[in-house]
C-alpha positions, 0 to 999 in steps of 0.5 A: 436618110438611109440607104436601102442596104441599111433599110429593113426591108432590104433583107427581106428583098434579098430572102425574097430574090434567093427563093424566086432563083432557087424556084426556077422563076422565069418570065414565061412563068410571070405571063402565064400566072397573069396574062394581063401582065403586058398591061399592068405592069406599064405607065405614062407620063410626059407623052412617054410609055413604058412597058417594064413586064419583061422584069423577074418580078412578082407581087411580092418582089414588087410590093418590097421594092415599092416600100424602099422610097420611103425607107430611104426618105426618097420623096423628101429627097425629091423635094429638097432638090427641087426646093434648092437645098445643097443636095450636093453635099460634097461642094456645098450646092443645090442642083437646080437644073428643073429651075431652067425649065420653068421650075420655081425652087420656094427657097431661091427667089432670085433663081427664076429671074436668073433663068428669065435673063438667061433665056432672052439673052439666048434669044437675042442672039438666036433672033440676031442669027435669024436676022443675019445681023449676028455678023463676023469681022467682015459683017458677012452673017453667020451661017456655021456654029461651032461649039468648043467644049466637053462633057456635059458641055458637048455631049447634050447639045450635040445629041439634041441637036442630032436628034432635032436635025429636022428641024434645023433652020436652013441657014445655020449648020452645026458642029461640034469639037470636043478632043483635044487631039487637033484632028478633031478641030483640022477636020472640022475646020477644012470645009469652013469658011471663016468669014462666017464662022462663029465659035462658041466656048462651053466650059462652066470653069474657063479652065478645061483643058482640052476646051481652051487647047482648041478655042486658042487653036480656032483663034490661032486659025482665024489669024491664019486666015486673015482676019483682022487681029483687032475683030478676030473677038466677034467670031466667039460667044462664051457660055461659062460661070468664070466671065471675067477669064473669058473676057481674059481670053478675049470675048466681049462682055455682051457676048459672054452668057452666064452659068450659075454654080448650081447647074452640074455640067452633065445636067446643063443642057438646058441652060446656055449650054444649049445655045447651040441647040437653040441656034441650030432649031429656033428658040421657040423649039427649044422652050419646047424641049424646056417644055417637055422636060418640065411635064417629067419634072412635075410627073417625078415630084407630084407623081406617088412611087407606084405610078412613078416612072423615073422611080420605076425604072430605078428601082428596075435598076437595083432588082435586076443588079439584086436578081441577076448580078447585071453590071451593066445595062444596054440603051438601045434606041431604034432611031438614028437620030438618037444615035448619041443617046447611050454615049450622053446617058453613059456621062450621065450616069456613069459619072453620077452614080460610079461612087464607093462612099455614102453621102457621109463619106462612109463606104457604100455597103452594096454595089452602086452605078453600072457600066452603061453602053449601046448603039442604035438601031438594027447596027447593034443586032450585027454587032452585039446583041450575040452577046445579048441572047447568049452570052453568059450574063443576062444584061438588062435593055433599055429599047426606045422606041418612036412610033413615027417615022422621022423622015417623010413617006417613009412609014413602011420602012419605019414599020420594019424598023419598029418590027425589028425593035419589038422582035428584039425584046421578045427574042431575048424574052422567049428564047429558043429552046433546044427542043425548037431549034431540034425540030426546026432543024430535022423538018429542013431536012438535017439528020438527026445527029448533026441536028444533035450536034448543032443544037447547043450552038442554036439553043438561046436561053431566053428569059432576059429582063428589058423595058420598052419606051415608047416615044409617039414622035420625036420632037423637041417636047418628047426628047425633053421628057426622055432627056428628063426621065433618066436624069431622075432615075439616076437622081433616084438612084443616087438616093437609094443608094445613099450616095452624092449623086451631083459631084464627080471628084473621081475625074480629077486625078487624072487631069492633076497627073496630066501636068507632070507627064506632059512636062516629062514628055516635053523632056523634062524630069521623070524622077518623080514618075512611077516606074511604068510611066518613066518607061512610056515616057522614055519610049515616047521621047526616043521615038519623037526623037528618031523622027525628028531625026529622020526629018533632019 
């Protein structure tokens, strides 16, 4: 397959993007040559709608993006993943997330039965939680979750689980520990009870780091608070593909749920990962969330290119890395519900597509992933969206947003927020241009020379490409869609591209440099350290020493 820098019409699309700048093309301009616009360029799918007007294109620049799926064999690639091919080249693996959402892939006939066995094993337990016969060492009933784990192993489920707090069932509470600074385990820990506590360890290798580091410190904790060393196993579950190093580390057989090699962390939500997810809101609602992402998934394979949503909002991606040289690329969710969503889509993204060699290991002829950030809400207007509307380089927006309330009697709030959102997108559309801001400051009574002085400051330039997503409500079927949409644009993408969209080698280097370092710490050898490293070492050891010092 190729990539769109090796595709014939790439060439073309690049001739095209240098004549729309050597014009002047903006965005009022687009309007203005077609006023119905706003309505064409939008679809839906899945319950989700997506207006991308606000984009530099025309009907040519949209006509060649459009003819780059199927130079690159996009719809064919889509298939394969589905179907269970290795798409992951590099270790050899399919990537069949869509399997765990009811997707049956035609060449792994077992794989949906492995899925089945997976899904009632997480109801058992979630029906045993409900029940309270889920008990601890002292059978009190569990009623707080702790999840231990990293990455993907945590930044999904602690996003679904925020974004879904409203239907959170009243008797378990959720939390979650990730770093391997022991503040973050102390903090959560100092309110817990321990009686009813019940730990989950996340980690599809049972070797993590930072997830074995706190999972030893919570079994360390239970002991401390005396519970009997020989029932201290039934306050953990362990989710992971390596079941005989869990049971290594002390957690029954019966308690132990399998991952299968061919979910990618980033992409496991939906597996046992999400038993967190599924304590926290019912299993019920989490089939829904399943649900949701199985109507995108049906809408990303059966749906042609033009009609396409997660194919839309890739190609979106390469015109505006094409037109504007953007290298990053704003998420900016108007709910605070969604406040996790630019920190999960910055893994999902950013470790899938930051990649410098092609699928066949040869370098990648033109840029690849982006720098992926945000915050939601009307926080980020008072932080960065200066940054947004004047600053030198145009950075495209992802605004989201949900169209009712979450909370209760609360619409006219809701409205204003919503407000808010769309004003957003227009501002950075439209602008203001010096001729506004001059008379807008001479009618509040300036003079003209301090209105001459003042105007570059207030001058916005406009013309700033976003998408709107709007979401009817947030529920477990609509984030599942949402979840879903971007993990098949970035899928997409990684076929554009030409690159493995499915490995992160590039997280592994620093976890094999960790080893030395921390023996060098603990004052062993830094010969064998680079000169900047043996100096940080030193520096540390010296200042561990003059405390230990001082404490003696």
């Amino acid at each position: 397959m190729k990539s769109i820098y090796d595709s014939r019409v790439w060439p073309q699309l690049e001739d095209h993007a240098r004549a729309l700048r050597s014009e002047g093309l903006t965005l009022a301009n687009l309007f203005e040559q077609d006023p119905d616009r706003a309505r064409i360029h939008a679809m839906e799918a899945a319950g989700l709608y997506l207006n991308h007007s606000r984009h530099h294109l025309d009907s040519r620049a949209m006509e060649l993006l459009l003819m780059l799926p199927d130079a690159c064999g996009l719809p064919t690639a889509i298939r394969d993943q589905f179907n269970g091919d290795a798409v992951n080249r590099s270790e050899q693996r399919p990537a069949l997330h869509t399997a765990l959402r009811g997707y049956e892939p035609a060449c792994r006939r077992d794989v949906p039965e492995q899925v089945g066995q997976q899904l009632e094993q997480m109801e058992a337990l979630c029906d045993a939680l409900e029940d309270g016969s889920l008990t601890a060492a002292t059978d009190h009933p569990i009623q707080t979750i702790v999840n231990i784990g990293i990455g993907g192993s945590h930044l999904g489920p602690a996003l679904a689980c925020e974004a879904l707090s409203r239907f959170r069932r009243p008797h378990v509470q959720c939390h979650f520990v990730s770093n391997i600074d022991p503040a973050d385990l102390h903090q959560t820990l100092r309110s817990l009870d321990p009686r009813t506590t019940l730990f989950l360890i996340a980690s599809k290798s049972f070797r993590t780091e930072e997830t074995l580091s706190n999972a030893r410190a919570a079994w360390q904790w239970l002991e401390q608070q005396e519970v009997p060393p020989a029932l201290i196993h039934r306050h953990f579950i362990a989710i992971t593909a390596q079941t005989a190093r869990a049971r290594e580390f002390g957690v029954l057989s019966g308690r132990i749920l399998p991952m299968h090699e061919w979910t990618g962390g980033r992409f496991s939500l939906w597996s046992a990962i999400g038993l967190p997810v599924a304590m926290s809101i019912g299993m019920a609602a989490f089939r829904d969330l399943l649900e949701g992402a199985a109507r995108m998934d049906q809408h990303f394979l059966e749906t042609p290119t033009a009609d396409n949503m997660p194919v839309m909002m890739a190609l979106l991606d390469i015109w505006d890395r094409l037109y504007l040289g953007s290298d990053s690329h704003a998420v900016l969710p108007y709910a605070q519900a969604l406040a996790r969503l630019p920190d999960y889509l910055q893994q999902l993204e950013m470790e899938s597509l930051g990649k410098s060699v092609t699928r066949d290991g040869s370098p990648v002829r033109g840029p690849t992933g982006q720098v992926v950030w945000g915050s939601p809400g009307t926080d980020g207007q008072h932080s960065f969206h200066q940054f947004l509307h004047q600053g030198t380089q145009p950075v495209p927006v992802d605004f989201i947003a949900i169209l009712q309330s979450t909370v209760p009697h609360k619409e006219s709030a809701h409205r204003r927020l919503l407000a808010h959102c769309l004003a957003q997108g227009r501002a950075l559309m439209e602008g203001r241009s010096r001729d506004q801001v001059m008379q807008e400051m001479l009618a509040a009574g300036l003079d003209r020379a301090e209105a001459e002085r003042l105007a570059p400051h207030r001058t916005i330039p406009g013309n700033r490409p976003s998408n709107t997503l709007m979401l009817t409500e947030l529920g477990p079927p609509s984030l599942g869609a949402l979840l879903a949409l971007y993990e098949h644009k970035v899928a997409a993408l990684g076929v554009l591209w030409g690159i493995n969209t499915f490995d992160q080698w590039g997280v592994e280097l620093g976890k094999a440099l960790c080893g030395p370092l921390a023996a060098a710490l603990e004052h062993g050898s830094t010969e064998a350290l680079d000169p900047v490293s043996r100096e940080l070492v030193h520096r540390s050891r010296e200042r561990a020493d003059r405390i230990d010092r001082d404490d003696g």
